[in-house]
PDB file of N, CA, C and O in Angstrom:
ATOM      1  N   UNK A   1    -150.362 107.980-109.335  1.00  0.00           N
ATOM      2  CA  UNK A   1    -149.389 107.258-110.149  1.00  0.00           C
ATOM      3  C   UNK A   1    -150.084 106.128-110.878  1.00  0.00           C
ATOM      4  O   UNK A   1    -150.447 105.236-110.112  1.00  0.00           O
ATOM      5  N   UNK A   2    -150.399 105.905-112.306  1.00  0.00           N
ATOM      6  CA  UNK A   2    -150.660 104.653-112.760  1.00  0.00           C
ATOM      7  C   UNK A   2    -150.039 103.529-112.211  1.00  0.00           C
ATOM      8  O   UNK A   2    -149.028 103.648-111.518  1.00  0.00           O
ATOM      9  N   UNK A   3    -150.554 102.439-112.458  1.00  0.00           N
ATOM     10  CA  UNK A   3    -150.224 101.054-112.063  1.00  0.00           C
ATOM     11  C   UNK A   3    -150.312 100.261-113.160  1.00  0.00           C
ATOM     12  O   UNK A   3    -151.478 100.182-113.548  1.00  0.00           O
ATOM     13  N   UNK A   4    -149.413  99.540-113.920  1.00  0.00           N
ATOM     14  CA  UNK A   4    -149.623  98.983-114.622  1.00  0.00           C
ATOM     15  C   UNK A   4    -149.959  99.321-115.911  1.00  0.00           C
ATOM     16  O   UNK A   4    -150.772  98.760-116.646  1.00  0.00           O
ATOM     17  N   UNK A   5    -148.979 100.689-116.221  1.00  0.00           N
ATOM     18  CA  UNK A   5    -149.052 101.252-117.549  1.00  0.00           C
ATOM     19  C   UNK A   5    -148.202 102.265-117.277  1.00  0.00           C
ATOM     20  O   UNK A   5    -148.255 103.334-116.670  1.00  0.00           O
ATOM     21  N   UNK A   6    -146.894 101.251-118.275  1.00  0.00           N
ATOM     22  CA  UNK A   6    -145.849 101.233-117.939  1.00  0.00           C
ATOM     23  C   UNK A   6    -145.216 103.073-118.318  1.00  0.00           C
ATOM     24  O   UNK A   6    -144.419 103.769-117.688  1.00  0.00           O
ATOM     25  N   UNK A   7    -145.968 103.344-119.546  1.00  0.00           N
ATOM     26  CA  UNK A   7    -145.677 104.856-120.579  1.00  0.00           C
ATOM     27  C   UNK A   7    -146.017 105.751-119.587  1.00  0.00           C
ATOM     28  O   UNK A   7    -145.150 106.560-119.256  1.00  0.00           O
ATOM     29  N   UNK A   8    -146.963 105.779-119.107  1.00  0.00           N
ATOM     30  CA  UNK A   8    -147.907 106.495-117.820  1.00  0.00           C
ATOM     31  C   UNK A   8    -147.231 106.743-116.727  1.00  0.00           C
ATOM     32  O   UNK A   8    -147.428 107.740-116.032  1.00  0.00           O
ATOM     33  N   UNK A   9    -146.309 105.784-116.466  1.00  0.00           N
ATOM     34  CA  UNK A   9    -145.912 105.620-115.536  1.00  0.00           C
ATOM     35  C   UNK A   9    -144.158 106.405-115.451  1.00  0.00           C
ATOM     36  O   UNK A   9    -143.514 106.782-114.472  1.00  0.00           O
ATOM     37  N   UNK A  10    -143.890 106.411-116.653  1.00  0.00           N
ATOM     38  CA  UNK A  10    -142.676 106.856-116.860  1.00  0.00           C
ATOM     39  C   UNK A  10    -143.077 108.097-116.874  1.00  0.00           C
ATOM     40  O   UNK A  10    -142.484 108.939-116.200  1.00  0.00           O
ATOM     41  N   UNK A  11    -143.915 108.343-117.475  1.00  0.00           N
ATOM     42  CA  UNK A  11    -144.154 110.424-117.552  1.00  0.00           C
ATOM     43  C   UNK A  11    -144.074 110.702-116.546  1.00  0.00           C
ATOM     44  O   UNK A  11    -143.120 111.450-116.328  1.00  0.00           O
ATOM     45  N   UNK A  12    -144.804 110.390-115.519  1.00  0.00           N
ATOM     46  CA  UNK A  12    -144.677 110.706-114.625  1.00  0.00           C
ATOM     47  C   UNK A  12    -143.659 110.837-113.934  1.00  0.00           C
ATOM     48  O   UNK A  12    -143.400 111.942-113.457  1.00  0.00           O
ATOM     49  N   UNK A  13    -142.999 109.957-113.757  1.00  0.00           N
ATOM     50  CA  UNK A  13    -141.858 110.095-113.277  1.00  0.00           C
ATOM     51  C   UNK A  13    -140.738 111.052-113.416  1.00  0.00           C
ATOM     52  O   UNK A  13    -139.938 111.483-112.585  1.00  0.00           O
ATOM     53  N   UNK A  14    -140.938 111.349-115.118  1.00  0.00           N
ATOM     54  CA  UNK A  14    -140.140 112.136-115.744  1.00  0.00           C
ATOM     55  C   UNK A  14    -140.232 113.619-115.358  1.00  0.00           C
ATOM     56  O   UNK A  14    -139.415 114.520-115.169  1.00  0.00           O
ATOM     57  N   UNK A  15    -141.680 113.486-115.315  1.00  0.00           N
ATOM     58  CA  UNK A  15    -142.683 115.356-115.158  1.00  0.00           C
ATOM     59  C   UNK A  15    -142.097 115.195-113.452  1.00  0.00           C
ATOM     60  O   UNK A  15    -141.257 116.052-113.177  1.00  0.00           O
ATOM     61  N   UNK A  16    -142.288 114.646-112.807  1.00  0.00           N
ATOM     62  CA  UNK A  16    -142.087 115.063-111.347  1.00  0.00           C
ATOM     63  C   UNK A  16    -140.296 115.239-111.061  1.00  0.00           C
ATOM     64  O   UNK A  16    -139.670 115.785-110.153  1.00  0.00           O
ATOM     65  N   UNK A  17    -140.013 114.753-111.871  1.00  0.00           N
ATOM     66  CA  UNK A  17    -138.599 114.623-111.402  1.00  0.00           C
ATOM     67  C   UNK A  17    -138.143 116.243-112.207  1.00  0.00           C
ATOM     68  O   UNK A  17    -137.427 117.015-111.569  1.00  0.00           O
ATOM     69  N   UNK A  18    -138.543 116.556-113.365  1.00  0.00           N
ATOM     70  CA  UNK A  18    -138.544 117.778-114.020  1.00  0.00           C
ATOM     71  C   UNK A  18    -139.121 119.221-113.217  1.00  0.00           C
ATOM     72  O   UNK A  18    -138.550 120.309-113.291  1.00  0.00           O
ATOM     73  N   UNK A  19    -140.241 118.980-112.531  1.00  0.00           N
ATOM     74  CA  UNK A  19    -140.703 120.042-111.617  1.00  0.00           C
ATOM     75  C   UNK A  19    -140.085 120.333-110.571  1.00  0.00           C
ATOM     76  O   UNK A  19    -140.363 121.374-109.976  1.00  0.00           O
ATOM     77  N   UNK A  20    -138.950 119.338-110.043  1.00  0.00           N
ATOM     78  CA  UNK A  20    -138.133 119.356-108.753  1.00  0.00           C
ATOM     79  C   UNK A  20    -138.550 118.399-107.455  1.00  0.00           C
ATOM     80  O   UNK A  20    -138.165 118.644-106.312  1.00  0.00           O
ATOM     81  N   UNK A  21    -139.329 117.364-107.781  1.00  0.00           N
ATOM     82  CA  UNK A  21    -139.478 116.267-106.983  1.00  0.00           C
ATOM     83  C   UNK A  21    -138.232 115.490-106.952  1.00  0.00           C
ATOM     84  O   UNK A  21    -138.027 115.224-108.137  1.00  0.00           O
ATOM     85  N   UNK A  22    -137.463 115.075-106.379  1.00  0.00           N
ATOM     86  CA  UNK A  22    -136.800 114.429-106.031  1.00  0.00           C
ATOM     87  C   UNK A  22    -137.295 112.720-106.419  1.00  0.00           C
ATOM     88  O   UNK A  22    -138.296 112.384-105.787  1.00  0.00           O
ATOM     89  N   UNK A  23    -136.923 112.014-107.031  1.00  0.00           N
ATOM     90  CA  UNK A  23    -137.065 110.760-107.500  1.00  0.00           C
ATOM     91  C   UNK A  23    -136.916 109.932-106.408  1.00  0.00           C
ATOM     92  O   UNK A  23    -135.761 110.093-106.012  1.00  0.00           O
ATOM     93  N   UNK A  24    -137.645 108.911-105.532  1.00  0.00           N
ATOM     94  CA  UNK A  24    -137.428 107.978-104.889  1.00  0.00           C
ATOM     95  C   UNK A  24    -137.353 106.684-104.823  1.00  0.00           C
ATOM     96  O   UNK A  24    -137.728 106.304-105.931  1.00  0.00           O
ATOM     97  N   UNK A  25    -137.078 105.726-104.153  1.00  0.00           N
ATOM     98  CA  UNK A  25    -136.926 104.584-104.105  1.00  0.00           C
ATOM     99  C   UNK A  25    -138.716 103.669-104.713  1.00  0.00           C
ATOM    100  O   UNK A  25    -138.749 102.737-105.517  1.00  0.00           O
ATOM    101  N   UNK A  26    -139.729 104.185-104.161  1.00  0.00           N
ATOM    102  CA  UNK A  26    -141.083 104.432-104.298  1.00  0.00           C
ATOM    103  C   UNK A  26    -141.183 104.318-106.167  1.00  0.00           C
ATOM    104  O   UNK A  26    -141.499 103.444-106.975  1.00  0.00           O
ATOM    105  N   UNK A  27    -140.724 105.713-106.226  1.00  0.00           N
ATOM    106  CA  UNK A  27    -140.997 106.220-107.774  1.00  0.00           C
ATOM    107  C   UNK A  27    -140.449 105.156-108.378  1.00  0.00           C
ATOM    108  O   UNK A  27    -141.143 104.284-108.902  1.00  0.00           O
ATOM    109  N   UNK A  28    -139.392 105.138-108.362  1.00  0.00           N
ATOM    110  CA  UNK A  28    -138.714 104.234-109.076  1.00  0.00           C
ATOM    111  C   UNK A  28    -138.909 103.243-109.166  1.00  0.00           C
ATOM    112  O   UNK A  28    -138.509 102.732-110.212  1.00  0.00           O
ATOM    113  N   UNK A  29    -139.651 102.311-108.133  1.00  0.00           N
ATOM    114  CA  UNK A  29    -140.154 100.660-107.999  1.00  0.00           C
ATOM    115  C   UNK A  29    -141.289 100.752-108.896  1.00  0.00           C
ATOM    116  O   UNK A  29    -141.697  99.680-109.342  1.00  0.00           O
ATOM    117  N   UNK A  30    -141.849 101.757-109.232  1.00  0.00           N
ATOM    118  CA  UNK A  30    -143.738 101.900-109.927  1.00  0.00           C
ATOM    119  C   UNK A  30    -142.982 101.964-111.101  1.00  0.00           C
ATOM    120  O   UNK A  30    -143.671 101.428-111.970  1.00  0.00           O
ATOM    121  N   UNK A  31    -141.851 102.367-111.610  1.00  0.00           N
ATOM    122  CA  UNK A  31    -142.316 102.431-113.095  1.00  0.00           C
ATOM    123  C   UNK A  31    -141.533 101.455-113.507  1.00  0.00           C
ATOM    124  O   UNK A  31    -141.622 100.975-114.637  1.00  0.00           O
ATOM    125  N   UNK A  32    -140.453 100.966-112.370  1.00  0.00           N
ATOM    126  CA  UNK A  32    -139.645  99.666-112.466  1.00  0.00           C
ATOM    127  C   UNK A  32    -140.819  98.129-113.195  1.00  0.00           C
ATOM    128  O   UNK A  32    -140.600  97.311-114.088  1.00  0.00           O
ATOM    129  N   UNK A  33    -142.075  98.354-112.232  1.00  0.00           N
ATOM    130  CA  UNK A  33    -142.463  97.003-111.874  1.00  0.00           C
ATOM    131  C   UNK A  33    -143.354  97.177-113.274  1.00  0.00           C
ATOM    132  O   UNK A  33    -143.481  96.282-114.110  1.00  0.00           O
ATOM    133  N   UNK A  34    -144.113  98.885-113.390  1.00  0.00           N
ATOM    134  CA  UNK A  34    -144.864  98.899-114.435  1.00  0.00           C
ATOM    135  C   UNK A  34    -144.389  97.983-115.442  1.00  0.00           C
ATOM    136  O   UNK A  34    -144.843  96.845-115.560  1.00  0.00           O
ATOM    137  N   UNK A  35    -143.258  98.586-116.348  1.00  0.00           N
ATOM    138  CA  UNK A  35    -142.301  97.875-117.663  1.00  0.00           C
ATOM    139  C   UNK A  35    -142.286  96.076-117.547  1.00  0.00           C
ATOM    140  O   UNK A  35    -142.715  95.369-118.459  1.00  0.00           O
ATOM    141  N   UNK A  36    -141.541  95.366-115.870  1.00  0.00           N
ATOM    142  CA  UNK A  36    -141.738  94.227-115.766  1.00  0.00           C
ATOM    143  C   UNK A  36    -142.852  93.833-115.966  1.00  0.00           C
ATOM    144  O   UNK A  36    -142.734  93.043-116.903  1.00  0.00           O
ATOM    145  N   UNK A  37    -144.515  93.913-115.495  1.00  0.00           N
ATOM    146  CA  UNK A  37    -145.536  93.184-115.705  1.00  0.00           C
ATOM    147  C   UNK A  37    -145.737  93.284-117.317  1.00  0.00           C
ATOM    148  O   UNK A  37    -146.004  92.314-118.027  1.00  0.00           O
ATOM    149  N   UNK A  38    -145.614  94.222-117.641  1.00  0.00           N
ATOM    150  CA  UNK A  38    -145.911  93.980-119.147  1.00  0.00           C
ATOM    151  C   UNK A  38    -144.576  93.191-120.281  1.00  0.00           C
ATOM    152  O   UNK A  38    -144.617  93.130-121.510  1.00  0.00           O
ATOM    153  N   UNK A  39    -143.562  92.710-119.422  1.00  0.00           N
ATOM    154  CA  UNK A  39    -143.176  91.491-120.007  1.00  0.00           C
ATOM    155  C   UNK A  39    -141.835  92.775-121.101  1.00  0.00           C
ATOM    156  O   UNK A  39    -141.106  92.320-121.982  1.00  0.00           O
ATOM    157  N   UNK A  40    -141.854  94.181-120.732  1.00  0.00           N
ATOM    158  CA  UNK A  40    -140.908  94.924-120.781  1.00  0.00           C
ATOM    159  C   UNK A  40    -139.614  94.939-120.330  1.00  0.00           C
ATOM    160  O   UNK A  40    -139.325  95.932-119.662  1.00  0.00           O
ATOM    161  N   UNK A  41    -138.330  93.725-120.588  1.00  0.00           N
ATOM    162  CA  UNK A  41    -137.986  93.602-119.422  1.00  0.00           C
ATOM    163  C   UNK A  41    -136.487  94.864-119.882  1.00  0.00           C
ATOM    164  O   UNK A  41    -135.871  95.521-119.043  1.00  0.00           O
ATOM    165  N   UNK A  42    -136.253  94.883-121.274  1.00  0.00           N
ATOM    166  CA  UNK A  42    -135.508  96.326-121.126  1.00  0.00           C
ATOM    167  C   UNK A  42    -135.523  97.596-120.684  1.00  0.00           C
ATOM    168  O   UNK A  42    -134.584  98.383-120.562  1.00  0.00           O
ATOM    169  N   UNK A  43    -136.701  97.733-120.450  1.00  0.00           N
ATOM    170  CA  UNK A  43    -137.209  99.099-120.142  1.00  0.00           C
ATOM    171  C   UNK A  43    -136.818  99.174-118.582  1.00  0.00           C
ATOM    172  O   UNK A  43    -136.310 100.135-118.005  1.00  0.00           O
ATOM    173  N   UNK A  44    -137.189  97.887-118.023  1.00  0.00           N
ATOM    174  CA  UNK A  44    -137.549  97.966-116.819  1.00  0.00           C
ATOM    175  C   UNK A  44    -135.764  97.552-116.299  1.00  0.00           C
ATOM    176  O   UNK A  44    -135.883  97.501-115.075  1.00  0.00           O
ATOM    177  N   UNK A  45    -134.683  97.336-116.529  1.00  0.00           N
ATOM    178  CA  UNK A  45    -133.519  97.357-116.499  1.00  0.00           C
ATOM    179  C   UNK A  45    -133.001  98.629-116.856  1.00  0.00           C
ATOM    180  O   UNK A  45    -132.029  99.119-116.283  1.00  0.00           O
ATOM    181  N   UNK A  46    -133.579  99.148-117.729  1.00  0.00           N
ATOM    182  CA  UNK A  46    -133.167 100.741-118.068  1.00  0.00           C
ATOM    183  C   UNK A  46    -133.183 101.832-116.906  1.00  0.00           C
ATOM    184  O   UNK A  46    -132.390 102.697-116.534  1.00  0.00           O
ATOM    185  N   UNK A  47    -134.124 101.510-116.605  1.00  0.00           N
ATOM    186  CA  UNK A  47    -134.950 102.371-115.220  1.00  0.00           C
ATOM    187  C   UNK A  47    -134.043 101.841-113.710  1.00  0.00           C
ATOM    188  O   UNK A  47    -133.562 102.672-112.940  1.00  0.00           O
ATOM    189  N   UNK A  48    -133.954 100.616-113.531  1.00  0.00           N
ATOM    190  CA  UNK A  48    -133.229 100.178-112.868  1.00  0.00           C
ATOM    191  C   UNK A  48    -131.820 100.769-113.052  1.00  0.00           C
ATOM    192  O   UNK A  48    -131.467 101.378-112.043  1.00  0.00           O
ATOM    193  N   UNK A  49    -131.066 100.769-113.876  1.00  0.00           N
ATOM    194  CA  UNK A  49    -129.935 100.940-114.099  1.00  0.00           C
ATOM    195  C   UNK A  49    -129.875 102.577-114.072  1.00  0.00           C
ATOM    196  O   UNK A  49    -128.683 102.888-114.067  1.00  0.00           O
ATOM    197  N   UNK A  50    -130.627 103.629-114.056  1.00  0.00           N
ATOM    198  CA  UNK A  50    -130.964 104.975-113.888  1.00  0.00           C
ATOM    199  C   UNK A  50    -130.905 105.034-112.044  1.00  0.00           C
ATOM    200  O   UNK A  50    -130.327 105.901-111.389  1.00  0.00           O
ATOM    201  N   UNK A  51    -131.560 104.032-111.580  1.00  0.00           N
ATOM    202  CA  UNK A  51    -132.320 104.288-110.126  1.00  0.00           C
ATOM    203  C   UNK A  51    -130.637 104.049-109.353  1.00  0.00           C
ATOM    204  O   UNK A  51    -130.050 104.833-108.608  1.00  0.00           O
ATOM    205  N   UNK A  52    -130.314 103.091-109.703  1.00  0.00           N
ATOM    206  CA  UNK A  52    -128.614 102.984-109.123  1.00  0.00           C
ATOM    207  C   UNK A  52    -127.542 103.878-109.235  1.00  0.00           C
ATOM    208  O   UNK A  52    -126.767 104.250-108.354  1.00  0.00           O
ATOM    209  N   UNK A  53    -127.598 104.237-110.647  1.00  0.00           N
ATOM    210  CA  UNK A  53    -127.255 105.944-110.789  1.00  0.00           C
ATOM    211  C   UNK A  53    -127.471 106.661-109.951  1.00  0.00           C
ATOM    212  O   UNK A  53    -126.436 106.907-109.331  1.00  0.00           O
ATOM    213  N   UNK A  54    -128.311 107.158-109.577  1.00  0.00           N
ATOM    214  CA  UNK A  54    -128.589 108.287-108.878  1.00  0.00           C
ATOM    215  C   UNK A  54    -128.366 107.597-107.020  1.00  0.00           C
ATOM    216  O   UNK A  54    -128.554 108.118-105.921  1.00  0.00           O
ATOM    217  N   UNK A  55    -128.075 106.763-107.287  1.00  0.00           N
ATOM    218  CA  UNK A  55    -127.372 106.156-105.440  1.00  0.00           C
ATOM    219  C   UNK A  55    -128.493 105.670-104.793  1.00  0.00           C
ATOM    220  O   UNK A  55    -128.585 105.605-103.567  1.00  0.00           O
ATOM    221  N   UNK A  56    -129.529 105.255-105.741  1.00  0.00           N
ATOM    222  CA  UNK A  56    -130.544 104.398-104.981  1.00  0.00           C
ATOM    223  C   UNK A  56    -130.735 103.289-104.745  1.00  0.00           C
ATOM    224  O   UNK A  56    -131.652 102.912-105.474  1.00  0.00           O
ATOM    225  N   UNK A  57    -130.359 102.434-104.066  1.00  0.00           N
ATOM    226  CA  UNK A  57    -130.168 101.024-104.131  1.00  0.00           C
ATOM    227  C   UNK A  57    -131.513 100.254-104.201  1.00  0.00           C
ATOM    228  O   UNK A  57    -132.446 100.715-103.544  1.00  0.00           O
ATOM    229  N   UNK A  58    -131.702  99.158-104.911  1.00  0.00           N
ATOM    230  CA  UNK A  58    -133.066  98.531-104.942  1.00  0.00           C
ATOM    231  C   UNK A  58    -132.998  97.213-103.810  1.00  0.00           C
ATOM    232  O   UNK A  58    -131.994  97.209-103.098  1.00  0.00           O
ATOM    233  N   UNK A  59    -133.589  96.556-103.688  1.00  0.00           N
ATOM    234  CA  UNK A  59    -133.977  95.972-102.547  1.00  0.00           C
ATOM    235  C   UNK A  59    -134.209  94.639-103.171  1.00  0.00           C
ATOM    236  O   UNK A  59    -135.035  94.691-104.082  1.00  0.00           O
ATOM    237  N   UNK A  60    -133.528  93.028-102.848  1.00  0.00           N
ATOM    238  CA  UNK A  60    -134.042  91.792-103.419  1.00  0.00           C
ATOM    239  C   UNK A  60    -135.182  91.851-104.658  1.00  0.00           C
ATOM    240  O   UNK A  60    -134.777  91.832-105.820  1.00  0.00           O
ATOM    241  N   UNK A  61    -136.727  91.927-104.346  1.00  0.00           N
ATOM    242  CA  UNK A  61    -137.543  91.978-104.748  1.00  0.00           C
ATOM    243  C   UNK A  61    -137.815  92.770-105.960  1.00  0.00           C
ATOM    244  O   UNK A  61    -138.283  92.128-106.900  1.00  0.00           O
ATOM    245  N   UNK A  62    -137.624  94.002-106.130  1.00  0.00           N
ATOM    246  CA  UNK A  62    -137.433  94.793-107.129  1.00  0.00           C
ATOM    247  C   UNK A  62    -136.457  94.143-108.230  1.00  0.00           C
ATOM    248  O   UNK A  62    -136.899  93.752-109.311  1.00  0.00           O
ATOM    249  N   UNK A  63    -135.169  94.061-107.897  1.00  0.00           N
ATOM    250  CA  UNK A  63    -134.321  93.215-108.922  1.00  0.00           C
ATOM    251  C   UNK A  63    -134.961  92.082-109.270  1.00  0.00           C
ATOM    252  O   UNK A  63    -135.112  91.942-110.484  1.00  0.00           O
ATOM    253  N   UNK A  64    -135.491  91.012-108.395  1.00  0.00           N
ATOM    254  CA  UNK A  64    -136.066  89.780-108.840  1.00  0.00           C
ATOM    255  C   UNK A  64    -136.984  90.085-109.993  1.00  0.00           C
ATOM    256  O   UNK A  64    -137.034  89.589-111.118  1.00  0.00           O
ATOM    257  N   UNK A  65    -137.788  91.150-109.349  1.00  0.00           N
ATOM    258  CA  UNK A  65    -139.223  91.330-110.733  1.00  0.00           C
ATOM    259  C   UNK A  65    -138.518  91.547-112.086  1.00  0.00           C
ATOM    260  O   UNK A  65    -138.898  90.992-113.117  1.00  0.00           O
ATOM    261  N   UNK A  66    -137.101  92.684-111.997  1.00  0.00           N
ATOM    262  CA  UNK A  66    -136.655  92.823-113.450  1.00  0.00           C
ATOM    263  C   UNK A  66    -136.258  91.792-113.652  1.00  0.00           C
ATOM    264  O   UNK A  66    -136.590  91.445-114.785  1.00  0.00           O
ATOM    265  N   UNK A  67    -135.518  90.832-112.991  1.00  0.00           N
ATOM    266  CA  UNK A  67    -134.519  89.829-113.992  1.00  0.00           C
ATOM    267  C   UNK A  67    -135.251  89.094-114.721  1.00  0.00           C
ATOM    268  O   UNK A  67    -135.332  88.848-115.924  1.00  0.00           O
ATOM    269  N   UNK A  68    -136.065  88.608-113.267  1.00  0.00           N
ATOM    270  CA  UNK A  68    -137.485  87.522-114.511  1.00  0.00           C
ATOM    271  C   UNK A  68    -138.319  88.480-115.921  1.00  0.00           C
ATOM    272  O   UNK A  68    -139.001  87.915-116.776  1.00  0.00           O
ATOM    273  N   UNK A  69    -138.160  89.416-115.900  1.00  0.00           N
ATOM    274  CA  UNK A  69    -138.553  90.285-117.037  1.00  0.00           C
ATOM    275  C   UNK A  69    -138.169  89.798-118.032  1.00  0.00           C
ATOM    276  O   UNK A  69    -138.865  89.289-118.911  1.00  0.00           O
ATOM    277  N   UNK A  70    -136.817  89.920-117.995  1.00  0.00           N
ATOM    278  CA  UNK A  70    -136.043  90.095-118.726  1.00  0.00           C
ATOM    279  C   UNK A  70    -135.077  89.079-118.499  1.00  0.00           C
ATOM    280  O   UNK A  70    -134.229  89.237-117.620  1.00  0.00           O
ATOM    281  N   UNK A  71    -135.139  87.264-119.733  1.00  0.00           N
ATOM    282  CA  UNK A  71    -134.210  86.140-118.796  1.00  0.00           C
ATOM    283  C   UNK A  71    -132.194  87.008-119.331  1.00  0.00           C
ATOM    284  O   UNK A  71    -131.188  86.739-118.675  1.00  0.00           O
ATOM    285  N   UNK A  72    -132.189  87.587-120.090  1.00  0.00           N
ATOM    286  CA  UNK A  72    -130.842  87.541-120.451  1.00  0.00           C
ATOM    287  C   UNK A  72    -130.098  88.353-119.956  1.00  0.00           C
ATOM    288  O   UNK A  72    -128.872  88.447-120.007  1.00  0.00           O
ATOM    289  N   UNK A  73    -131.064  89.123-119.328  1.00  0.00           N
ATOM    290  CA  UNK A  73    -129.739  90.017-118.003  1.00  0.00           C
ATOM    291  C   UNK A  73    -129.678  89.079-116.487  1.00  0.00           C
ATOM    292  O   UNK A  73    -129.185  89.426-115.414  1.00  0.00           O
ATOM    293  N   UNK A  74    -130.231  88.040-116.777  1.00  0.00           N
ATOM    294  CA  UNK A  74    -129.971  87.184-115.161  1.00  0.00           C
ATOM    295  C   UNK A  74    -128.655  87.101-114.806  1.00  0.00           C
ATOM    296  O   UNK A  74    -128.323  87.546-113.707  1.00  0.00           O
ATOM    297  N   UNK A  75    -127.569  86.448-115.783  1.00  0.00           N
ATOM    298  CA  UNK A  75    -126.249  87.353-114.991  1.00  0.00           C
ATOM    299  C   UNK A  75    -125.778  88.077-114.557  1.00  0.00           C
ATOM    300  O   UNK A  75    -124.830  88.055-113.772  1.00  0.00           O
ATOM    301  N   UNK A  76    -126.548  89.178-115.129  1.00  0.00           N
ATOM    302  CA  UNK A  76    -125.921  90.056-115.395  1.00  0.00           C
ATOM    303  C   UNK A  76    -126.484  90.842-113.585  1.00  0.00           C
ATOM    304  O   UNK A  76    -125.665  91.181-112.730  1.00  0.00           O
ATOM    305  N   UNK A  77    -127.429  90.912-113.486  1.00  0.00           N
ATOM    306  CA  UNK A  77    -128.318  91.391-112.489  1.00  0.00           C
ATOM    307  C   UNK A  77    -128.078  90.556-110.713  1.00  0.00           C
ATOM    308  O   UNK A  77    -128.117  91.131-109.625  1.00  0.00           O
ATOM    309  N   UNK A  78    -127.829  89.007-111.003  1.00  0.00           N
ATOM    310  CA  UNK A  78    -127.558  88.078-110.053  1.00  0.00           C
ATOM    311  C   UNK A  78    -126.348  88.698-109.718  1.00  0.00           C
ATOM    312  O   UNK A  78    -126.324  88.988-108.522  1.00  0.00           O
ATOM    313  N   UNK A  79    -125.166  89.060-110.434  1.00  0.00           N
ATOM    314  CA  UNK A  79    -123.739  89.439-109.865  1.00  0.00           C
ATOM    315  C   UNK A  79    -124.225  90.367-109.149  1.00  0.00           C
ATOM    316  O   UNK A  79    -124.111  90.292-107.926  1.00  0.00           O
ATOM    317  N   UNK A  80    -124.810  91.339-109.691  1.00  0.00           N
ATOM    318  CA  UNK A  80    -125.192  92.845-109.089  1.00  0.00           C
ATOM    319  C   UNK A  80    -125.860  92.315-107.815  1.00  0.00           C
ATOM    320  O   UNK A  80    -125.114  92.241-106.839  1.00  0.00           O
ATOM    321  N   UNK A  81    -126.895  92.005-107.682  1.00  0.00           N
ATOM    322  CA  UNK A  81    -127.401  91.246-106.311  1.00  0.00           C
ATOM    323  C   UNK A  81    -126.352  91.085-105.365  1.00  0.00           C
ATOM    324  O   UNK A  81    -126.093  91.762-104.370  1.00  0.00           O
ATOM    325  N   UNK A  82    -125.787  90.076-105.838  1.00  0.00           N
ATOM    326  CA  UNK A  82    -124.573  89.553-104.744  1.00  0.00           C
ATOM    327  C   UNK A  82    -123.768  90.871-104.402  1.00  0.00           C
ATOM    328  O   UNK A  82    -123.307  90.958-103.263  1.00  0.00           O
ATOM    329  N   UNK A  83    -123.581  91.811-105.218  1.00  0.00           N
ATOM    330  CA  UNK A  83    -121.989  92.818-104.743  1.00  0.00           C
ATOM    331  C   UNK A  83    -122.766  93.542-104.098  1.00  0.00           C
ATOM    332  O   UNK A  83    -122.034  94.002-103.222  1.00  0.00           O
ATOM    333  N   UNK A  84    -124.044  94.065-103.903  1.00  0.00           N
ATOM    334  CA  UNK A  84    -124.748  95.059-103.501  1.00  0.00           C
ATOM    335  C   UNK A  84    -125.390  94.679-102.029  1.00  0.00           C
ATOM    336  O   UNK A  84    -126.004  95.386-101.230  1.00  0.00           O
ATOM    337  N   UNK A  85    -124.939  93.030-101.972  1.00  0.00           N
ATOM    338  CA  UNK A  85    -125.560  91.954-100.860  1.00  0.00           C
ATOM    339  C   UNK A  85    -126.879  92.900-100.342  1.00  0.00           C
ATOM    340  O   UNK A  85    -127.062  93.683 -99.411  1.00  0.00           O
ATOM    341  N   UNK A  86    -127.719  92.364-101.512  1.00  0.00           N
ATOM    342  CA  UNK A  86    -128.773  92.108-101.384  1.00  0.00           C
ATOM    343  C   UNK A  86    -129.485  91.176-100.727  1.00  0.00           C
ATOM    344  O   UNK A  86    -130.481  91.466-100.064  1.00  0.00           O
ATOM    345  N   UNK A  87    -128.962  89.804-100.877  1.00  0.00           N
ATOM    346  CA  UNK A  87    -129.372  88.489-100.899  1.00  0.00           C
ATOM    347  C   UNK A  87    -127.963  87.972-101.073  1.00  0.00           C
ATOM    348  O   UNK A  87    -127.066  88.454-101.765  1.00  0.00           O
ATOM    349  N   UNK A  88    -127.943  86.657-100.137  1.00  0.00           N
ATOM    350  CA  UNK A  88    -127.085  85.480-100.456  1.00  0.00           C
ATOM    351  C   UNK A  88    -127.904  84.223-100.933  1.00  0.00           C
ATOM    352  O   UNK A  88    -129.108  83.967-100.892  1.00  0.00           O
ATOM    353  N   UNK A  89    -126.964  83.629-101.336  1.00  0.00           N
ATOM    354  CA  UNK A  89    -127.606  82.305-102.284  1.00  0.00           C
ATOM    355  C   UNK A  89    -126.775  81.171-101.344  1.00  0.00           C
ATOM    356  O   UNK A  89    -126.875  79.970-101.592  1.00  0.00           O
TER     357      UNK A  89
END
């Protein structure tokens, strides 16, 4: 799996999930975090918002990396936190 390249990282995801791999919590954090480090923070909410779809719940940390991605879904993402009690504040 690339690290830190974010395009790379999505093919992959895409091709394995297309061959009949089952998408995991795993998969989904790599191409999650890919998009965040590179300051991607739609992409990486996109993917997020796919990974919950499919009934995967993300974990504190994962959400934290997107929100800071991305400052203008922090509401939007903090509510989600809280209903999913992830984290209390």
């Amino acid at each position: 799996m690339p690290t830190g390249q974010p395009m790379q990282a999505e093919m992959w995801l895409v091709r394995t999930v297309n061959d009949g791999v089952l998408a995991d919590i795993e998969r989904y954090n790599s191409v999650i975090n890919a998009f965040a480090q590179k300051d991607n923070g739609e992409s990486a909410v996109s993917w997020l918002s796919r990974m919950i779809n499919e009934g995967l719940l993300p974990d504190k940390t994962l959400v934290s990396s997107t929100v800071h991605s991305r400052p203008t879904t922090k509401g939007f993402y903090s509510r989600l936190v809280e209903e999913l009690g992830l984290y209390s504040r």
